[in-house]
N, CA, C and O atoms as a GROMACS GRO file, in nm:
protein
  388
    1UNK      N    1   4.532   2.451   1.998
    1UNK     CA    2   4.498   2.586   2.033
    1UNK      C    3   4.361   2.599   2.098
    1UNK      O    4   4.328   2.695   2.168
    2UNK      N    5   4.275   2.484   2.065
    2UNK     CA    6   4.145   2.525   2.124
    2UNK      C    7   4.119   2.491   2.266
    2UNK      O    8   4.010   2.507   2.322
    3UNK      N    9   4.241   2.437   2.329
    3UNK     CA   10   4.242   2.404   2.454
    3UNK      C   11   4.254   2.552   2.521
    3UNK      O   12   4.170   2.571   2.609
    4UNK      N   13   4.340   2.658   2.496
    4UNK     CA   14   4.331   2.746   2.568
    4UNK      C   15   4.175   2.820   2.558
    4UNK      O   16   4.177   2.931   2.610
    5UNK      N   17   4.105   2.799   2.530
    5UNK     CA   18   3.970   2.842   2.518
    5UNK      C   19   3.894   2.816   2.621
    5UNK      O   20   3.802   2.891   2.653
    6UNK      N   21   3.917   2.734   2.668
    6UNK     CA   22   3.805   2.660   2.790
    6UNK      C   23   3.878   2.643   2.930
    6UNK      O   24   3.996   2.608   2.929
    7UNK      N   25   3.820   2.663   3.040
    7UNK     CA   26   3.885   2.681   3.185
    7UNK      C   27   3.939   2.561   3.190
    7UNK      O   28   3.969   2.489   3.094
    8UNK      N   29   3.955   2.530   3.353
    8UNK     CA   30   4.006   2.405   3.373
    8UNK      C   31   3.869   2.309   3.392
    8UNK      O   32   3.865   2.187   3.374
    9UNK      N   33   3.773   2.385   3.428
    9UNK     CA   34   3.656   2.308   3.518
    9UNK      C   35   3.557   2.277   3.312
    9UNK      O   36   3.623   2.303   3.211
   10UNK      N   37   3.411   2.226   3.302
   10UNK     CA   38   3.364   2.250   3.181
   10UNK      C   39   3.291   2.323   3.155
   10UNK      O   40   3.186   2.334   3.219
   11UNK      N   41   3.326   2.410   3.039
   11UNK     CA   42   3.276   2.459   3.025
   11UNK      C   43   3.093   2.431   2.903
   11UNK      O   44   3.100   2.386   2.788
   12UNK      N   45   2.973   2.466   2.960
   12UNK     CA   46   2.847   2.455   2.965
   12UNK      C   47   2.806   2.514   2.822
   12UNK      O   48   2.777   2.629   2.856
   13UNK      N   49   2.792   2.511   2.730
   13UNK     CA   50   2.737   2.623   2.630
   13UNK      C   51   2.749   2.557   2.471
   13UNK      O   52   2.744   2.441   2.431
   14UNK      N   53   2.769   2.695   2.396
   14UNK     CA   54   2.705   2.669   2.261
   14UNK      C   55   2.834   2.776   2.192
   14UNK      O   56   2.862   2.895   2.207
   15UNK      N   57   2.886   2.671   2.120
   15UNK     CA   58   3.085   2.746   2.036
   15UNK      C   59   3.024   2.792   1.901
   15UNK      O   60   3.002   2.710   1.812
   16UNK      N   61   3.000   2.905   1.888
   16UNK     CA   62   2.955   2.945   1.741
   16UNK      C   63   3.082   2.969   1.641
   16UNK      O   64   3.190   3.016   1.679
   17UNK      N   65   3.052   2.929   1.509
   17UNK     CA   66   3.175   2.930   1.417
   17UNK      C   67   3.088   2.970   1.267
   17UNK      O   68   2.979   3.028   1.260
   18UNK      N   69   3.152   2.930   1.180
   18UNK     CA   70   3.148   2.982   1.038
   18UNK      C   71   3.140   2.830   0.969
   18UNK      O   72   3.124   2.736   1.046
   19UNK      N   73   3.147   2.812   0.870
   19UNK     CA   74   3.095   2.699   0.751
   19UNK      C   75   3.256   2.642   0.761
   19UNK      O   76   3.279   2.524   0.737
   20UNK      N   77   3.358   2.730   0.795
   20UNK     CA   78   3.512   2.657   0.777
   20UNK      C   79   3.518   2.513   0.802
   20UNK      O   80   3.456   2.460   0.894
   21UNK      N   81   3.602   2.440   0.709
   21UNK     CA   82   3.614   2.314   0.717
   21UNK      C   83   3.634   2.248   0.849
   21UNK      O   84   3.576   2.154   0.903
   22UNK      N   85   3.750   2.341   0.894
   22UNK     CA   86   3.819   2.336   1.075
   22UNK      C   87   3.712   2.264   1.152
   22UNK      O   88   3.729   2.153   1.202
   23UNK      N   89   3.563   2.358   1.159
   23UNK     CA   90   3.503   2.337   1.229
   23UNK      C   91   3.402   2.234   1.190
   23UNK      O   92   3.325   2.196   1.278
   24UNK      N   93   3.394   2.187   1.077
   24UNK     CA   94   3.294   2.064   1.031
   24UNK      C   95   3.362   1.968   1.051
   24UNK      O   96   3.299   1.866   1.021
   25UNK      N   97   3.524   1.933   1.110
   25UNK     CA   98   3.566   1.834   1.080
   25UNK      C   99   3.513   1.744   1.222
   25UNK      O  100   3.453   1.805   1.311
   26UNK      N  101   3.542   1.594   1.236
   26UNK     CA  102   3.492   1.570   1.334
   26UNK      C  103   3.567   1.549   1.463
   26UNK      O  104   3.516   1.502   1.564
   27UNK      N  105   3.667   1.582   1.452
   27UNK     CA  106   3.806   1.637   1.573
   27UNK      C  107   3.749   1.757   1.669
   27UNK      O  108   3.760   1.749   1.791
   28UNK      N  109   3.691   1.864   1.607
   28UNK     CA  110   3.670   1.945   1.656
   28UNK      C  111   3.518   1.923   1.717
   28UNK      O  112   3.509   1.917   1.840
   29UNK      N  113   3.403   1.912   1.639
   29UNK     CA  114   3.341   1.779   1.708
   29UNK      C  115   3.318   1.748   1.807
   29UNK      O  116   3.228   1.798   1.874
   30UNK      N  117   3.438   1.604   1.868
   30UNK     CA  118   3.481   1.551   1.955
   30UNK      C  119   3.522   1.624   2.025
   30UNK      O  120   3.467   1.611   2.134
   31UNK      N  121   3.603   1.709   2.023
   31UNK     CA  122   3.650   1.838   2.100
   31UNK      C  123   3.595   1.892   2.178
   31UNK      O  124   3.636   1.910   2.293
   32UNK      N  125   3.489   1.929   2.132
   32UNK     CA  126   3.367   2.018   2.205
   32UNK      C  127   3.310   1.920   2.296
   32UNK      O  128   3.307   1.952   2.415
   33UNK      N  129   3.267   1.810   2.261
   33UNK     CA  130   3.146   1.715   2.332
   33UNK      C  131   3.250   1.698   2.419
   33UNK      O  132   3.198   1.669   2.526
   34UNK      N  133   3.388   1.700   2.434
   34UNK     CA  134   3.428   1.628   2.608
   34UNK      C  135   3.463   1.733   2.698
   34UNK      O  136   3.502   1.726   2.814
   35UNK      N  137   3.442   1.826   2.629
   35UNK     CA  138   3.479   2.002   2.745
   35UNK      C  139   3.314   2.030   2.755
   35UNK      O  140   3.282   2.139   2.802
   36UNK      N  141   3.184   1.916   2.705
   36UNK     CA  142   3.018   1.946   2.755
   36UNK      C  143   2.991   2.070   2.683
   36UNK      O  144   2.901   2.140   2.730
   37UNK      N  145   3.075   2.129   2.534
   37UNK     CA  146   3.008   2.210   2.455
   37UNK      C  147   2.920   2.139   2.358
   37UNK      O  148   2.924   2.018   2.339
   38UNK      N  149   2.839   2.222   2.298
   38UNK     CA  150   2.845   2.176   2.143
   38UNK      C  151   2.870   2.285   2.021
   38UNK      O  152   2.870   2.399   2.066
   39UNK      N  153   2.885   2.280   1.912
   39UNK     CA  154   2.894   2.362   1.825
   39UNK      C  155   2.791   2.430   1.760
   39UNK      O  156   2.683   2.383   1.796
   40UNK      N  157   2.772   2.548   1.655
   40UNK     CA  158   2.669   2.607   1.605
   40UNK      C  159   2.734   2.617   1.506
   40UNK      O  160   2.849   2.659   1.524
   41UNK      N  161   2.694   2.585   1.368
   41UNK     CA  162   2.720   2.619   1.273
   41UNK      C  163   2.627   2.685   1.163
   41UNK      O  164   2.520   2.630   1.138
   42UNK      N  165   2.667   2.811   1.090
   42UNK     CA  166   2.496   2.794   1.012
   42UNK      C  167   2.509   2.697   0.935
   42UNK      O  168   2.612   2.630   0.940
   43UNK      N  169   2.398   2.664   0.840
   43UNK     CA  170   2.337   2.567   0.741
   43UNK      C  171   2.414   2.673   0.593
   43UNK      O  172   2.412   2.796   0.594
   44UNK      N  173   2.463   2.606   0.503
   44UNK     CA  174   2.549   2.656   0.362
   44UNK      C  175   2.473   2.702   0.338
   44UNK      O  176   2.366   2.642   0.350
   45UNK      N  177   2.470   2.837   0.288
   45UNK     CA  178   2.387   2.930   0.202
   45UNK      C  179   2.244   3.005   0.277
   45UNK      O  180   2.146   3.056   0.223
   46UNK      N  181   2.285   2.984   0.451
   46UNK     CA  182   2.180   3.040   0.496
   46UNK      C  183   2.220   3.100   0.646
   46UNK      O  184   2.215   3.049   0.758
   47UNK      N  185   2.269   3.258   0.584
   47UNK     CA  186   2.359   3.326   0.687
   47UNK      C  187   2.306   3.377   0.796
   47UNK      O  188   2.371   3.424   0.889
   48UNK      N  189   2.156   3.367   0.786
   48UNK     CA  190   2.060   3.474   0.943
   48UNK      C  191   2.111   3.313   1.050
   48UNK      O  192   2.138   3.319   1.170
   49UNK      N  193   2.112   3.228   0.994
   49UNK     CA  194   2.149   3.090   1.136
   49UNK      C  195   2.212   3.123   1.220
   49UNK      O  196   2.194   3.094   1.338
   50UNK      N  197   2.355   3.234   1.149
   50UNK     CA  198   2.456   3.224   1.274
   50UNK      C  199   2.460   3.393   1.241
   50UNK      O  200   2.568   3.447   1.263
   51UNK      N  201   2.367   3.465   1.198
   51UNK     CA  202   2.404   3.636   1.146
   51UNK      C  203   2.454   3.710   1.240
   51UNK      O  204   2.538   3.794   1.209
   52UNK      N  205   2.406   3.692   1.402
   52UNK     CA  206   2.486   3.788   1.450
   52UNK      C  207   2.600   3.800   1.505
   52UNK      O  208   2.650   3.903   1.549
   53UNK      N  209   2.672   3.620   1.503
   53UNK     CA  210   2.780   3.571   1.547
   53UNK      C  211   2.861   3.660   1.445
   53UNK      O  212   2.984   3.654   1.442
   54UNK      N  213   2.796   3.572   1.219
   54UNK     CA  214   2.906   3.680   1.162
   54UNK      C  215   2.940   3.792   1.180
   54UNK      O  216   3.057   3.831   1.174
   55UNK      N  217   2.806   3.885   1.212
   55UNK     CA  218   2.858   4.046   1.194
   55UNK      C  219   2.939   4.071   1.362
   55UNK      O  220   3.023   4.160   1.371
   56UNK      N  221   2.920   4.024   1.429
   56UNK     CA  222   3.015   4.043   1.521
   56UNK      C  223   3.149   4.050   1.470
   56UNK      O  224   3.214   4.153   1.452
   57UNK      N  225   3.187   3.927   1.446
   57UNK     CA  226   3.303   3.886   1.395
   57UNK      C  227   3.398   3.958   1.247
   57UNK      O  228   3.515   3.974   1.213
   58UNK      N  229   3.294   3.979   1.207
   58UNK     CA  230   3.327   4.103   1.097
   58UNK      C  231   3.354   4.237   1.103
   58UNK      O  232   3.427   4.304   1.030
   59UNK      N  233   3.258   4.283   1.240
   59UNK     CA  234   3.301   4.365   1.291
   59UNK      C  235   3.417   4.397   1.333
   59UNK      O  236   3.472   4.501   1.297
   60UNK      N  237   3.476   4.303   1.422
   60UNK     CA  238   3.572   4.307   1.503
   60UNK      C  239   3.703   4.279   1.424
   60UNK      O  240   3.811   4.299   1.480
   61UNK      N  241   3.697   4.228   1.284
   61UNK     CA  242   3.803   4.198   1.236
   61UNK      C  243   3.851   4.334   1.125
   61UNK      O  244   3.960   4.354   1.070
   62UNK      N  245   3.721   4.416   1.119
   62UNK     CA  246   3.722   4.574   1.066
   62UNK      C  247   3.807   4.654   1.166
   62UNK      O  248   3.902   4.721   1.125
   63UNK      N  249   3.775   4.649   1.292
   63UNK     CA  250   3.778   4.700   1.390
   63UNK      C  251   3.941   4.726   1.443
   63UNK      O  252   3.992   4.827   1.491
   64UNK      N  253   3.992   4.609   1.417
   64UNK     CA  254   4.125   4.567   1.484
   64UNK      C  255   4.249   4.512   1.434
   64UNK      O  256   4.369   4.525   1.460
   65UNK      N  257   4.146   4.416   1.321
   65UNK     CA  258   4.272   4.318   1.243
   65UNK      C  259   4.276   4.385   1.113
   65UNK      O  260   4.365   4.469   1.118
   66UNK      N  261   4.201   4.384   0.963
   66UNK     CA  262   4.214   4.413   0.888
   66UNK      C  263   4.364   4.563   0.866
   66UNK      O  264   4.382   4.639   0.962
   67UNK      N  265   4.428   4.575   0.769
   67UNK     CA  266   4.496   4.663   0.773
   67UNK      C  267   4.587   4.737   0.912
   67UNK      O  268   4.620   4.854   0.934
   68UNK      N  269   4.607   4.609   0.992
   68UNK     CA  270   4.682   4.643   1.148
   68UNK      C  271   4.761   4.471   1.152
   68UNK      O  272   4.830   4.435   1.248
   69UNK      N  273   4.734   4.387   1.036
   69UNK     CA  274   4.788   4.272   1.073
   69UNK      C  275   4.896   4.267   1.125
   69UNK      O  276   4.908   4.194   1.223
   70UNK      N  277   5.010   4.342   1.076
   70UNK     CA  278   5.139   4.336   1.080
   70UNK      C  279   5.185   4.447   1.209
   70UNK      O  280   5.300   4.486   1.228
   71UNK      N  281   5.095   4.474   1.270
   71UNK     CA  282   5.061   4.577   1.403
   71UNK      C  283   5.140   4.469   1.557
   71UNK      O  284   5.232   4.496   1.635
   72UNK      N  285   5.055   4.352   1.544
   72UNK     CA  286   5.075   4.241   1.654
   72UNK      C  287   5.173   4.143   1.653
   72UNK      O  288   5.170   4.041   1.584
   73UNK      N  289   5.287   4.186   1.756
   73UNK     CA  290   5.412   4.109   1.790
   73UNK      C  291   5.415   3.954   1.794
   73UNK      O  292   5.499   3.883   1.740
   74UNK      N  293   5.269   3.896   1.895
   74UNK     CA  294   5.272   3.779   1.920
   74UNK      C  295   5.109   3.796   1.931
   74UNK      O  296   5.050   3.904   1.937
   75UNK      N  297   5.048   3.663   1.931
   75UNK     CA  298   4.933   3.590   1.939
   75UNK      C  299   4.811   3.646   2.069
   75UNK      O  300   4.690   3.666   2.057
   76UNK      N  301   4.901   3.660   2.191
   76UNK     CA  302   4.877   3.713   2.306
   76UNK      C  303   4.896   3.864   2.280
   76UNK      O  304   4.864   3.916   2.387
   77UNK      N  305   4.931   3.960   2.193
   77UNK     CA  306   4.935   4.097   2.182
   77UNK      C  307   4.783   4.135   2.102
   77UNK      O  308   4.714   4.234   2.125
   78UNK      N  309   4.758   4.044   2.018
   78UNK     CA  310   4.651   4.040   1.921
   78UNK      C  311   4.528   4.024   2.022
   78UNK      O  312   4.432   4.100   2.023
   79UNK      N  313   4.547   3.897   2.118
   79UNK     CA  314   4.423   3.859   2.234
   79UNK      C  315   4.416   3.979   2.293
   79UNK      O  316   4.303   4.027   2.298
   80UNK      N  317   4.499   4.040   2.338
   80UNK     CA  318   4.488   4.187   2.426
   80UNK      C  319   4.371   4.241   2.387
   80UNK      O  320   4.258   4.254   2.435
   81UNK      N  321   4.473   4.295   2.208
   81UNK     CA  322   4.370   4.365   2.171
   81UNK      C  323   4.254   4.328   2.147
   81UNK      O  324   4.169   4.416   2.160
   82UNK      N  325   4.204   4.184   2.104
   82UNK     CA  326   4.019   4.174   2.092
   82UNK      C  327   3.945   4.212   2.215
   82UNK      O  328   3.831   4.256   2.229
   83UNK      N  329   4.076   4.171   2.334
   83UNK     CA  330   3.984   4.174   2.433
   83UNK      C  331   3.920   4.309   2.503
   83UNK      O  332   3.810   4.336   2.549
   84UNK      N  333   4.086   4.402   2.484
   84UNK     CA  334   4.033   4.529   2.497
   84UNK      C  335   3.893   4.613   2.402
   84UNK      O  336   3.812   4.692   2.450
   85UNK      N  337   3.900   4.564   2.256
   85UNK     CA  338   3.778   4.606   2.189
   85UNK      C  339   3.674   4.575   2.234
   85UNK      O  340   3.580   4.653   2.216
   86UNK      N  341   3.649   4.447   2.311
   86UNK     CA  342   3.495   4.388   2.378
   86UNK      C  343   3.485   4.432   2.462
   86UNK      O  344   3.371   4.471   2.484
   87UNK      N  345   3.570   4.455   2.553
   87UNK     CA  346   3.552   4.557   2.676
   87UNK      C  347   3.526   4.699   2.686
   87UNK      O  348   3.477   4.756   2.783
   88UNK      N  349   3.570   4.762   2.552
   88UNK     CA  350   3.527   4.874   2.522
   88UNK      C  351   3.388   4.897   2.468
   88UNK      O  352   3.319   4.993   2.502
   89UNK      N  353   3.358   4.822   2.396
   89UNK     CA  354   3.247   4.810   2.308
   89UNK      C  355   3.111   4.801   2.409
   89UNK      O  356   2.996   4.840   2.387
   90UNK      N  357   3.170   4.732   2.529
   90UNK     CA  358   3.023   4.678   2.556
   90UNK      C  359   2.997   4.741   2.691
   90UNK      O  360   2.888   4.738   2.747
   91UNK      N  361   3.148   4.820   2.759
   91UNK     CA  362   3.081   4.915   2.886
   91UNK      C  363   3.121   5.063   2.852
   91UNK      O  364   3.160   5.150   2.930
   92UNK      N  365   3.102   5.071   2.709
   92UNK     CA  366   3.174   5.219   2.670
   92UNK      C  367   3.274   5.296   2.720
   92UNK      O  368   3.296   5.417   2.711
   93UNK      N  369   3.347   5.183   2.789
   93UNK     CA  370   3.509   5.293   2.833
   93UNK      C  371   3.596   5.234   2.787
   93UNK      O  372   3.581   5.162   2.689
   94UNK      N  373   3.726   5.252   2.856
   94UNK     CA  374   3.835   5.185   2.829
   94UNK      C  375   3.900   5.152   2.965
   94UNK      O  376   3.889   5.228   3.061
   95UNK      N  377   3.964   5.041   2.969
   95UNK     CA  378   4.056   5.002   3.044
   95UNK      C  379   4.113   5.069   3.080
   95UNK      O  380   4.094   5.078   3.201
   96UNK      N  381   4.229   5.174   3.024
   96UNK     CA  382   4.295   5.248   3.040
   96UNK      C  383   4.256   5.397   3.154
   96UNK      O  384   4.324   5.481   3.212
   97UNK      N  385   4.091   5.362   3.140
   97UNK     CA  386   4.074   5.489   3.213
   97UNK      C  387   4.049   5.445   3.360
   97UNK      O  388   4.030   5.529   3.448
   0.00000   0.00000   0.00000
């Protein structure tokens, strides 16, 4: 799945995540270093490392997912919607308009 994440060409930057095992393992790792990312993880028990990645992410899972799980048909209906929330969020309109 994390292949659909990254273009065809490489992508340059910094993959922020959470303490999840997923992402400590060293698959994912490797993953990153041959698409020329690297990862961010915070340090256990010290949440300002990655704070505004979480509250983003907390946000957005208030926002959209929580209590709407059973809302999204397929995987790609769910992407819609994050994507429409970031797009809303960050030029104060909507798509729609």
């Amino acid at each position: 799945m994390p292949e659909k994440a990254f273009p065809a060409d490489k992508y340059k930057g910094t993959i922020h995540s959470n303490q999840g095992w997923q992402y400590q393992h060293h698959s994912y790792h490797h993953f990153l270093e041959s698409k020329g990312s690297r990862p961010s993880i915070s340090r256990k028990g010290n949440s300002p490392d990655n704070g505004m990645m979480e509250s983003f992410f907390g946000i957005l899972k208030l926002e959209i997912f929580y209590g709407y799980e059973n809302s999204y048909q397929s995987l790609d209906e769910l992407e819609g919607a994050i994507t429409d929330d970031i797009f809303t969020t960050t030029t104060n309109e909507s798509k729609q308009n």
